[in-house]
NULUMKOL-131130 format. One record per residue (C-alpha): x, y, z; residue in one letter. Coordinates in steps of 0.05 Angstrom, whole numbers, padded with zeros to 5 digits, always signed. Each point is the difference from the previous one (the first is absolute). Last residue first. Layout:
XYZA ...
***
This chain:
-00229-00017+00296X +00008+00065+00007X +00011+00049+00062X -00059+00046+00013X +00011+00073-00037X +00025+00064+00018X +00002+00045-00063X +00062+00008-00042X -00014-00068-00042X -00075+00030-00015X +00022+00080-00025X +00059-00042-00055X -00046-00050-00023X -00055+00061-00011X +00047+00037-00031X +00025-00042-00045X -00076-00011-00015X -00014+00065-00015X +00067-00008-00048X -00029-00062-00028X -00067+00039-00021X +00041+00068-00027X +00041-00048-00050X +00031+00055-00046X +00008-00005-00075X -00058-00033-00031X -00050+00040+00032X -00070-00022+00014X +00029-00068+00006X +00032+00004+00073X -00061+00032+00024X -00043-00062-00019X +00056-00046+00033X -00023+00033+00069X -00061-00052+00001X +00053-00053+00026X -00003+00043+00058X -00074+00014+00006X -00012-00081-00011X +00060-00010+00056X -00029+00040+00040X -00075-00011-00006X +00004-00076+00019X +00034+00008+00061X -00044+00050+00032X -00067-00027-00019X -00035-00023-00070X -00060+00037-00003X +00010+00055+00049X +00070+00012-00026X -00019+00017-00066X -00029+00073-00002X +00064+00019+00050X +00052-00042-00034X -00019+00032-00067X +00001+00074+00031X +00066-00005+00035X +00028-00019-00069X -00025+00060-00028X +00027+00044+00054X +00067-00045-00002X +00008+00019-00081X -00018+00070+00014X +00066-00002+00057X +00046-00045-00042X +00001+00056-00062X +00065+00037+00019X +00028-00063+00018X -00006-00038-00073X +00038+00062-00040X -00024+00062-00034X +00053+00045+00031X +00050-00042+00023X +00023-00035+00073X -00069+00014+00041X -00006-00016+00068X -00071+00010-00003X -00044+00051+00056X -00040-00041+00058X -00077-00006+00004X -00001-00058-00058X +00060-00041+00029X -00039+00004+00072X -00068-00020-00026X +00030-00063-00043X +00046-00024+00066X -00065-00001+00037X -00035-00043-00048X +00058-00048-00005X -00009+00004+00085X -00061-00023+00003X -00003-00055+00035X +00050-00040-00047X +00069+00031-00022X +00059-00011+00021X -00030-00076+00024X -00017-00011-00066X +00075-00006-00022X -00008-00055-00060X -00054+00029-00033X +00034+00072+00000X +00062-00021-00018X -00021-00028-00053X -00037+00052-00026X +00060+00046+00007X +00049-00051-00038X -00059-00005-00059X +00001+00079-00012X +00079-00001-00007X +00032+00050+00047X +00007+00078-00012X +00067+00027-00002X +00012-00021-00065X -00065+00033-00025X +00027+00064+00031X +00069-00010-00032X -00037-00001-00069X -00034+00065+00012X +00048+00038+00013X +00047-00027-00066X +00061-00024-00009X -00006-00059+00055X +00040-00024+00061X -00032-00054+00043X +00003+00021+00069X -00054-00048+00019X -00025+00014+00071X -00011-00074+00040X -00064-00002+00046X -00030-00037-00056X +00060-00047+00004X +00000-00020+00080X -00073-00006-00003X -00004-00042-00066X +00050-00046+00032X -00031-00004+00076X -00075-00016-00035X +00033-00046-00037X +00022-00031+00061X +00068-00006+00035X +00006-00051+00052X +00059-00043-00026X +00023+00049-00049X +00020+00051+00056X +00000+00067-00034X +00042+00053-00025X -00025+00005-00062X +00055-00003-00048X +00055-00039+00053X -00041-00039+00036X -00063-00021-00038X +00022+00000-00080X +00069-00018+00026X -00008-00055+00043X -00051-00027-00047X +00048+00012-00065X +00061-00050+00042X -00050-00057+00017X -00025-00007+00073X +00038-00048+00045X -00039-00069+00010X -00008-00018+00082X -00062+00033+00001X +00003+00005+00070X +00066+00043-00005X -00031+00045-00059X -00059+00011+00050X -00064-00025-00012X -00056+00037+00005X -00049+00009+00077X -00061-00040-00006X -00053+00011-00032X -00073-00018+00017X -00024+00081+00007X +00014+00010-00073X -00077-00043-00005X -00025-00010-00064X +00073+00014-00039X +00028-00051+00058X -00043-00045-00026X +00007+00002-00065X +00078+00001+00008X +00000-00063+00031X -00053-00035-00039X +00048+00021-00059X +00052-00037+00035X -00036-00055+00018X -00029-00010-00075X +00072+00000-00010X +00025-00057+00054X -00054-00039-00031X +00030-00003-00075X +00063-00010+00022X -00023-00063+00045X -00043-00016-00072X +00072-00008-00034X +00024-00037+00061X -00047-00055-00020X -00038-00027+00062X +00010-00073+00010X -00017-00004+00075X -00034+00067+00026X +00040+00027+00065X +00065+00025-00019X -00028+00030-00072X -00044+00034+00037X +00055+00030+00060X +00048+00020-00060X -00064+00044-00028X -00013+00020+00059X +00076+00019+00016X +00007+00037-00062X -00074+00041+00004X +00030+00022+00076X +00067+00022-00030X -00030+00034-00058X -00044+00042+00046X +00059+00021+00041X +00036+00010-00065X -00056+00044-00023X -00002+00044+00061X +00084+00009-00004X -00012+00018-00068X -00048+00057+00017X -00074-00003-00020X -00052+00019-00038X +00016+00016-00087X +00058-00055+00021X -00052-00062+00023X -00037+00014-00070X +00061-00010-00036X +00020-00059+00043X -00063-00037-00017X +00001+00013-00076X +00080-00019+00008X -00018-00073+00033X -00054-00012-00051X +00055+00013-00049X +00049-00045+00035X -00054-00054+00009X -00005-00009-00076X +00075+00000-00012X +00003-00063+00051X +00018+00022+00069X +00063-00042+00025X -00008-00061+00041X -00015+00007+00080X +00057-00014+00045X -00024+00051+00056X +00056+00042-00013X -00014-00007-00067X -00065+00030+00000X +00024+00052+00057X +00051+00025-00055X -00056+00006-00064X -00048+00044+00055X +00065+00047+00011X +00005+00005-00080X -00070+00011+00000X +00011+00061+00052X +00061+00027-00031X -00037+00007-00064X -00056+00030+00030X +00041+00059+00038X +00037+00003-00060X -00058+00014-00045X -00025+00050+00049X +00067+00036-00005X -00001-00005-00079X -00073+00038-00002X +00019+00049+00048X +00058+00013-00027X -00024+00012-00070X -00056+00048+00033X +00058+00039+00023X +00037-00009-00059X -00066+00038-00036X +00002+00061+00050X +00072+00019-00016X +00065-00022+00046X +00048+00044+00038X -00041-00002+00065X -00011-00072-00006X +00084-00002+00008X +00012-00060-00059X +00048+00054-00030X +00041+00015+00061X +00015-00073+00013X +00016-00014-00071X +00046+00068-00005X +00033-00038+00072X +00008-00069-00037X +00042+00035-00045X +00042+00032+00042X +00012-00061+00040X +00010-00050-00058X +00045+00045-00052X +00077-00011+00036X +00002-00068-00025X -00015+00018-00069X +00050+00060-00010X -00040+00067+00010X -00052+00031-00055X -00059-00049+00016X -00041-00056-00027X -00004-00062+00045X +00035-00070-00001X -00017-00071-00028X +00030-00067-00002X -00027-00051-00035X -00003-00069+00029X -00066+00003+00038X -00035+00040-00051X +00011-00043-00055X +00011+00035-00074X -00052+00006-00060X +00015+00030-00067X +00054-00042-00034X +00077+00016-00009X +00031-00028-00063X +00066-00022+00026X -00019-00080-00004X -00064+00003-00028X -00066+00030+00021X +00031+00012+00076X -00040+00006+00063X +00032+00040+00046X +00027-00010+00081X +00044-00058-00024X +00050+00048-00026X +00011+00027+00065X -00020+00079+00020X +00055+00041+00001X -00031+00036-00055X -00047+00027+00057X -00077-00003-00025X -00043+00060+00019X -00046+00016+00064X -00034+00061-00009X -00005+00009-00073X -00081+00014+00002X -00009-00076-00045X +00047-00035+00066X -00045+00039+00053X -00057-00029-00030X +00023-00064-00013X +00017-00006+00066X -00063+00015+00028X -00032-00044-00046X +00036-00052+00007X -00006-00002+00079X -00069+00005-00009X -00010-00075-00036X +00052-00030+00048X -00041+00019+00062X -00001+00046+00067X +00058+00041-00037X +00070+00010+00002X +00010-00051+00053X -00050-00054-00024X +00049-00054-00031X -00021+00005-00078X +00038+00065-00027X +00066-00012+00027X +00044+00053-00010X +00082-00018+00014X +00030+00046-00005X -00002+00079+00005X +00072+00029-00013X +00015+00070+00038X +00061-00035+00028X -00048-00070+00022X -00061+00021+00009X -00068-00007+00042X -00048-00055-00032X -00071+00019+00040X +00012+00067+00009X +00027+00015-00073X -00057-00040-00034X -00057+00032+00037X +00034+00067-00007X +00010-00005-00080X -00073-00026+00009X -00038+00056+00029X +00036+00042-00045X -00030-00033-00058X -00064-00012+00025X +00002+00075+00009X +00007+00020-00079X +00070+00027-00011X +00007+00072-00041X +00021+00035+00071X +00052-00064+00019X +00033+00000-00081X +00013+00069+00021X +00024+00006+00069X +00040-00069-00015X +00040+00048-00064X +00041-00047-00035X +00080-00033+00003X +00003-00053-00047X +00020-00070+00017X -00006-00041-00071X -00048-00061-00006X +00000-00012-00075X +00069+00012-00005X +00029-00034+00062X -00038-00055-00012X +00023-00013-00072X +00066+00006+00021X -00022-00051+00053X -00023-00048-00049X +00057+00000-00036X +00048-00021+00057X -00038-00054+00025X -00006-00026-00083X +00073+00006+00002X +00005-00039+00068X -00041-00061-00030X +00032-00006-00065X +00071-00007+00045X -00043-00048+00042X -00031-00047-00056X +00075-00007-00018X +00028-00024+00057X -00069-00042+00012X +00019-00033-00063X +00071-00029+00024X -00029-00016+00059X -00045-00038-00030X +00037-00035-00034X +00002+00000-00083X -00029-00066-00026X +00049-00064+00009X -00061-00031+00059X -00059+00023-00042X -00069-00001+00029X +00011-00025+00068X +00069+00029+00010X -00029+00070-00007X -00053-00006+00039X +00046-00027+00051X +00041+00063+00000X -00053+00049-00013X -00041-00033+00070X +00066+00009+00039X +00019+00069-00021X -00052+00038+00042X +00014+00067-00020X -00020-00006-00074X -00063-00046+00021X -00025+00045+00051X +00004+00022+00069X -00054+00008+00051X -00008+00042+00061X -00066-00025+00034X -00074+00044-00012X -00036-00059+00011X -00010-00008-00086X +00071-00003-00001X +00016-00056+00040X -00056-00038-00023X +00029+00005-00076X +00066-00010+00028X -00038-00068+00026X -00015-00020-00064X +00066+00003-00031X +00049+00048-00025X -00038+00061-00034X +00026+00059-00044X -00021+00061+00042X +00022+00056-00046X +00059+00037+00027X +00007+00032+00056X +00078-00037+00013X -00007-00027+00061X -00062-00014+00025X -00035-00007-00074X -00061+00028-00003X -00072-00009-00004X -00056+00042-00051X +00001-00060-00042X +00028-00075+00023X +00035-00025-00061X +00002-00072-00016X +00055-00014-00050X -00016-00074-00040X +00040-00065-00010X +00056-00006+00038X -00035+00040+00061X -00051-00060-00003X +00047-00053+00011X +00039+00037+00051X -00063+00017+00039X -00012-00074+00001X +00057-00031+00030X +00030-00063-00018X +00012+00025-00070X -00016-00023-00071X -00031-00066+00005X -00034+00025+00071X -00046+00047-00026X -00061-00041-00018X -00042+00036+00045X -00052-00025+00052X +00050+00008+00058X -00010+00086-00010X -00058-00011+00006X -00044+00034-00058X -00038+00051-00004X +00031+00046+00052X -00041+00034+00061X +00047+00068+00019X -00013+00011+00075X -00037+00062+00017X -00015-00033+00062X -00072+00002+00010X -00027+00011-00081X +00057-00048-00026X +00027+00029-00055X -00016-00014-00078X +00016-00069-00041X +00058+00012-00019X +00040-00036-00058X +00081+00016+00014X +00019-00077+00002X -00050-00021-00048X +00034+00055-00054X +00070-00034+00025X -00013-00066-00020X -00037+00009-00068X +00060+00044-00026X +00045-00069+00030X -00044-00044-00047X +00005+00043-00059X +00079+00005+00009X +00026+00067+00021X +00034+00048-00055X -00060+00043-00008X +00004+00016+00075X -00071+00026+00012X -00010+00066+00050X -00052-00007+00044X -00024+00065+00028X -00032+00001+00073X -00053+00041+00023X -00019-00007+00074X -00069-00014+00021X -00027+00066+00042X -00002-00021+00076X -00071+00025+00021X -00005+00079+00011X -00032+00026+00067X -00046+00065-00007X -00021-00010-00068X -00005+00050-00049X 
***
């Protein structure tokens, strides 16, 4: 998904009035023709000026002509005053409204009904006279639909320890996303706005995060919520979608709703604990903080662009940028990569400064071969970099799930944290998963088999000169922790002999480096000889565990 979102057209419904002459029909369907939005301004560009109409034999203005002859509803807007459907005025209300302006419609601004009105049929019914009725149908559709609300969107009182224990962690992740970025209102969570970066680095993650917490029953739909926030099939027939930044939500609990928030967010707090989690949403939090970590780093890249006046990336350059931020994450901090994505910015804003006539487009286009330069470079030689970013320099806060995954999960700064620093951090981490059977909370204890190797390529400087070899020798000549009869630990010390033995017939050939992490991704072989313990990612549980308590050089 893109990372910046051009203005969508809006989608208007033109109503016909059967009753209006030919001529007039033919009027007001000119009047509302668009002809998109202007790509700088967001503008609406019309078909026809509004001068080049034949309106004036039936009104001196315009908008009155056409309102006698069709309905032009703005969807997804509404009314200022009464939430209702956004029945159009005029042009400009369409401006209005499309800039985010408080706009009212036809039923609330009487003027445009009254001359309509006399336009078409001076001895018909006034306006007024219809808008008094129009409003009593009005308030008993209001008050159906929120009988309707209340029933399909009741406040129950549930279980949070459960429906938090059954939860996948994108789920919790995002209950606490949304609540820290929104805060409440009386337990009430409004408004959530999925596209403005606060939740999430970009729109596209932001859904998902709350759709995942929304499918595990963590944030629910308050019957409070305004008619306005659902999408209706008919006029009380309740549809299936509703807008997150008009519904209002709340979280499950046994108390009253505003008294739920702070115990609730303290069983989230206690369940995203890395200690508390199993092997597999460790290597699920890896994955989702490196995405961040790129994510916050294109969207950084994006800011600079505009800072510098450049155009917006075309869908094409957005991939390329999030193949080059990708890589960037699996090496560096974010605080490195918005360093890097300043410099590539200001080259690219310095090119299309200097060369006469060059397309901003190919400006774009430059600034990210820069940035991939960047991070080349600084791959070849870690010597080149400078010191990160701070949050101050960067001068964009961080999104709600980054401050979160780093700060509060793993305890870490997210502008200089590496993936070396978040495997490290977790495959320290005990699991104190609880299980039914010995041998199952032995495997739970154990991390994932990728999450060790990772570490291990990522933290050389644990274990080069040597010292992986050392670590083998002194897990094979010491007795196993061991939790069960039967279980992973109580084999760890043959499975280091053996392992000893590869590194030491290979290391010649290939040297130090090399050999370790071949012996260590050769550990898989004990894990299948036995389908129910995982004796090669225990050794190398150990292993982690003997390098981080030894005294190393500081890291990169």
């Amino acid at each position: 998904m893109p990372y910046a979102v051009p203005p969508a057209e809006p989608n208007i419904r033109l109503e016909i009035n059967a009753y209006a002459p030919t001529a007039l029909q033919d009027v007001g369907i000119a009047y509302w023709r668009l002809d998109g939005l202007d790509p700088e301004t967001g503008e609406p560009v019309w078909e026809h000026n509004v001068g080049a109409l034949p309106y004036k034999m039936w009104s001196g203005g315009a908008h009155y002509a056409a309102a006698a002859a069709v309905a032009a509803t703005l969807l997804g807007y509404w009314c200022a005053s009464c939430n209702g459907e956004l029945v159009l005025t005029s042009r400009q209300a369409l401006s209005d409204a499309l800039v985010g302006k408080a706009v009212e419609c036809r039923r609330c601004n009487t003027r445009v009904d009254d001359q309509a009105a006399g336009i078409l049929n001076p001895r018909a019914l006034t306006a007024s006279a219809r808008r008094a009725i129009e409003t009593q149908g009005h308030v008993a559709v209001e008050q159906a639909r929120r009988e309707v609300i209340a029933e399909q969107y009741p406040v129950a009182s549930v279980d949070p320890e459960q429906l938090l224990t059954d939860a996948s962690l994108p789920a919790k992740l995002g209950a606490l996303s949304v609540i820290h970025a929104v805060g409440d209102t009386d337990g009430l969570i409004y408004p959530i706005e999925i596209n403005d970066q606060t939740i999430a680095p970009n729109a596209s993650l932001s859904k998902d995060l709350f759709i995942a917490a929304w499918d595990g029953g963590l944030l629910q739909v308050h019957p409070t919520s305004p008619t306005s926030s659902f999408t209706w099939d008919s006029g009380t027939v309740l549809g299936e979608g509703f807008y997150t930044n008009r519904a209002r939500f709340f979280v499950p609990g046994e108390e009253p709703v505003e008294g739920r928030l702070a115990h609730f967010v303290d069983l989230l707090l206690a369940q995203l604990d890395p200690d508390r989690m199993s092997s597999s949403d460790h290597t699920e939090l890896v994955e989702l903080a490196q995405h961040l970590v790129a994510e916050e780093s294109g969207r950084y890249f994006i800011r600079m662009l505009s800072e510098h006046n450049l155009p917006e990336l075309t869908d094409t350059q957005v991939e390329e940028l999030r193949a080059v931020t990708a890589r960037g994450a699996e090496l560096f901090p974010i605080g490195h990569l918005d360093r890097m994505a300043w410099g590539a910015t200001r080259d690219a804003a310095g090119a299309f400064h200097r060369t006469a006539g060059m397309p901003g487009t190919d400006a774009n286009t430059y600034g990210l071969k820069q940035f991939e330069r960047w991070i080349q470079g600084a791959t070849d030689n870690p010597r080149v970099l400078s010191q990160p970013f701070s949050e101050e320099e960067r001068n964009l806060p961080l999104s709600s799930a980054t401050g979160i995954v780093f700060r509060t999960i793993l305890g870490l700064d997210p502008m200089s944290a590496t993936l070396s620093d978040i495997t490290g951090a977790l495959a320290g981490a005990p699991t104190d998963i609880p299980a039914t059977e010995p041998l199952d909370g032995c495997d739970a204890s154990i991390p994932d088999h990728h999450l060790l190797i990772e570490w291990l390529r990522t933290s050389p400087h644990y274990w080069e000169d040597g010292k992986f070899r050392k670590a083998l020798g002194l897990i094979e000549g010491s007795p196993p922790q061991v939790c069960t009869p039967g279980c992973a630990h109580e084999r760890i010390a043959h499975v280091a002999r053996e392992s000893g033995g590869v590194y030491d017939r290979i290391v010649s050939s290939l040297g130090d480096s090399d050999a370790a992490i071949l012996t260590a991704e050769a550990t898989a072989v004990a894990n299948a000889l036995d389908d129910e313990v995982r004796a090669g990612d225990a050794l190398l549980t150990a292993v982690v565990h003997t390098l981080q308590t030894q005294p190393t050089p500081g890291s990169n």
